[in-house]
N, C-alpha and C positions, 0 to 999 in steps of 0.2 A: 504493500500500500504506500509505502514512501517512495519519495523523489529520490530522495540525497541519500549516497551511503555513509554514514558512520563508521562502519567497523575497518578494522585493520587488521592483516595478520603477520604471523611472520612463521616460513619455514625454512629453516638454516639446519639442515642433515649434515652439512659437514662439520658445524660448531655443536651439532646432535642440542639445541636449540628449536622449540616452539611458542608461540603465543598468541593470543587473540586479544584485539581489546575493541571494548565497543564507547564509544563518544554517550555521555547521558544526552540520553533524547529530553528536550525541555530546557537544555542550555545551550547559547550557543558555539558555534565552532567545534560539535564535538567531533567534525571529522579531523581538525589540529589536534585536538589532545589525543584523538587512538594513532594518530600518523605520529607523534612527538616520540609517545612509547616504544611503539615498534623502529622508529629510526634509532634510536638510544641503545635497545637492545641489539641492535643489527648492529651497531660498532663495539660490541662488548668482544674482550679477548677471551678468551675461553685459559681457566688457571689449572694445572697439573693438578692443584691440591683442590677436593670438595669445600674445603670450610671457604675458602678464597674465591671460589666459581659463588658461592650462595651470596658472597658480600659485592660481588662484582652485578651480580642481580638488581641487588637492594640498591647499589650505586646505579646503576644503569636506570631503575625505576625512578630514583630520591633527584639522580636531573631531570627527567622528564615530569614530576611534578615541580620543580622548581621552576622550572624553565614553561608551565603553562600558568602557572601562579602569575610570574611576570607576565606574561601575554596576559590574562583577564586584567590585572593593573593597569598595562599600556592600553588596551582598549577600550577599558572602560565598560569591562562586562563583570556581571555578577558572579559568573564561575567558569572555567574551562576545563571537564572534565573527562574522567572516561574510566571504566572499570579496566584492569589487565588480568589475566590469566597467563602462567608462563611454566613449559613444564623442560626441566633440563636433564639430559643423558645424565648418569654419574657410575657406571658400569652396568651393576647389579639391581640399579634401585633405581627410579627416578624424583628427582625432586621438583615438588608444586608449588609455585608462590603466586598468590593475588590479591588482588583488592575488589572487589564489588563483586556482581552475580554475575559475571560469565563464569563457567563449567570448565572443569576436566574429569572425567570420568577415564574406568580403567575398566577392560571387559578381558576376565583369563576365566581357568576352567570353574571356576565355581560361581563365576556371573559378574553381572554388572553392580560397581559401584562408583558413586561419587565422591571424589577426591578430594573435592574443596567444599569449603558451607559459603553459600550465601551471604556476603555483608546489605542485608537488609531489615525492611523493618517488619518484616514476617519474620525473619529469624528471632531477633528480638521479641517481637510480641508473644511468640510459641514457647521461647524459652522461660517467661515468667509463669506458665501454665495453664493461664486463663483464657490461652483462646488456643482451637487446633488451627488446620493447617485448610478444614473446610470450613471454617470459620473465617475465613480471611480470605478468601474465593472471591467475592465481592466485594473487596476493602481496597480503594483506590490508591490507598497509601501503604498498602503492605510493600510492595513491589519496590518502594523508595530507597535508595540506596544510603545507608551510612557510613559506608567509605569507599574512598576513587581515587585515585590518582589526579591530582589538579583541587582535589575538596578543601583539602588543610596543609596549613605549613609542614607540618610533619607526619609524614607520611608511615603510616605503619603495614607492613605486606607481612601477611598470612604465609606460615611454610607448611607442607606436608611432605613425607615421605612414601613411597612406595615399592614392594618390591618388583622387580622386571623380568621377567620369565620369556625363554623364548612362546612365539605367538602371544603373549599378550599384546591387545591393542587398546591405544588411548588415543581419545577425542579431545579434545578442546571445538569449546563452541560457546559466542555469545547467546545473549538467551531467546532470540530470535528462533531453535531450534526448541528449546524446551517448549515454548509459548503454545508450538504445532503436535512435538511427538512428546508422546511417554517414554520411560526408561525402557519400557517391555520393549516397544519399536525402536527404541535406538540400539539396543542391544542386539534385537534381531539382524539391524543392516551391521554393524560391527563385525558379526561372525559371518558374514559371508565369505568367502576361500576367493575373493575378488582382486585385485589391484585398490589401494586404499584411496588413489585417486575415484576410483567409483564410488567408493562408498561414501568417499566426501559430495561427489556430485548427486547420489541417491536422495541424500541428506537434505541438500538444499531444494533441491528439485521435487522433492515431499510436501516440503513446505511454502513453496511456490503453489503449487496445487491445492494446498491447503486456504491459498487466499496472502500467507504472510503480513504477518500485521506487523511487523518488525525487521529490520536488514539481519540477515541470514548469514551464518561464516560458521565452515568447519573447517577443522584442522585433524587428520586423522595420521598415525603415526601406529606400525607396528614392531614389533621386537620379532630380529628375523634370526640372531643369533645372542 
C-alpha cells in the first residue's frame, strides 16, 4: 500500500554479516535512518576476536544513531528513526543484536523460533500481566516502538546468542512480513530444500498478494557447513 520504501538491508556473506532495518513509519526520513545503519554496518571490519566483532556492532550502530540525531537537529525534524536487526557469523553460534521490532528468527530440527523480542509497547504492556497478546489486537499503540536507533542519545542494542548447526536457516525481516504471515507459514517457506534467494522472494511475494500494508524485506541466510 505504500509509495516510499523504508526498509534497508544489508547482505555481506563474505564479512558472514546481515541486517534489516526499517525507517518508523510516522516520522520523517525514515528511509535516511535504515540507509545511515546499513551504510555504517557495511564499513565495519570484521575483528579475529568475538568480544571485538560485538563492540564493532554496537560502534557501527552508536554512529548511525548519532549521526541521525544530528540530521533530525539540522532539519528541524522531530525524530529520525529506524529499528535495526543484525545477525553476525561467529563460527559455531550466531550473534543477534537490535533495536525495535524487526525479527530474526532461527528454523533447525526442532522448529521455529524467534531470536529477538520486540522493543515495543505490547511487549511492555504483556509483561506487567494485565493484558494478553489478544488483548492488544486492536490497540493502536501497542505496535509503538520504545526503542530505534535515531530515538535517544544513547543508544542501547539488544544481544542474543544462538547456536548454528549445519542446515539451520535464519531470516531477518522487518515487520512488514509478520503483519501478512504467521510463524507456522514462515517456517513452512524456510524449510523448503530451495535456493534461499527463493524463499526470500516466496516471502515477499506472499505478502504482496496479501495486499501489504507495510514495505516488505527478507533477509534469509542458511548454515551450509
Amino acid at each position: 500500500m505504500r509509495q516510499h520504501n523504508e526498509d534497508s538491508y544489508l547482505d555481506d556473506p563474505d564479512n558472514r554479516l546481515w541486517a534489516v532495518a526499517d525507517g518508523m513509519g510516522g516520522h520523517e526520513a525514515g528511509d535516511v535512518a535504515s540507509q545511515a545503519i546499513v551504510r555504517h554496518l557495511r564499513q565495519l571490519v570484521r575483528a579475529p576476536r568475538v568480544v571485538d566483532y560485538v563492540d564493532h556492532v554496537d560502534d557501527a550502530l552508536a554512529a548511525a544513531n548519532a549521526e541521525l540525531i544530528h540530521y533530525a537537529q539540522t532539519h528541524r525534524l522531530q525524530m529520525v528513526g529506524s529499528t535495526a536487526c543484525v545477525l553476525a557469523d561467529a563460527g559455531h553460534y550466531m550473534l543477534c543484536a537490535w533495536a525495535g521490532d524487526s525479527r530474526i528468527y532461527q528454523l533447525d530440527g526442532t522448529g521455529l523460533r524467534q531470536l529477538t523480542i520486540d522493543h515495543n509497547q505490547a511487549r511492555e504492556m504483556i509483561s506487567t500481566g494485565q493484558f494478553t497478546a489478544a488483548d492488544l489486537q486492536s490497540n493502536a499503540q501497542a505496535a509503538a516502538l520504545v526503542r530505534a536507533v535515531g530515538a535517544e542519545q544513547n543508544l542501547v542494542v539488544e544481544w542474543s546468542v544462538a547456536e548454528a548447526k549445519p542446515h539451520d536457516v535464519f531470516l531477518l525481516c522487518s515487520d512488514g512480513i509478520t503483519k501478512e504471515m504467521t510463524d507456522q507459514e514462515i517456517a513452512s517457506e524456510l524449510a523448503k530444500p530451495v535456493q534461499v534467494k527463493e524463499i526470500a522472494d516466496k516471502l515477499v511475494d506472499t505478502c504482496l498478494a496479501r495486499g501489504a500494508r507495510d514495505n516488505i524485506t527478507a533477509v534469509v541466510v542458511r548454515v551450509e557447513a
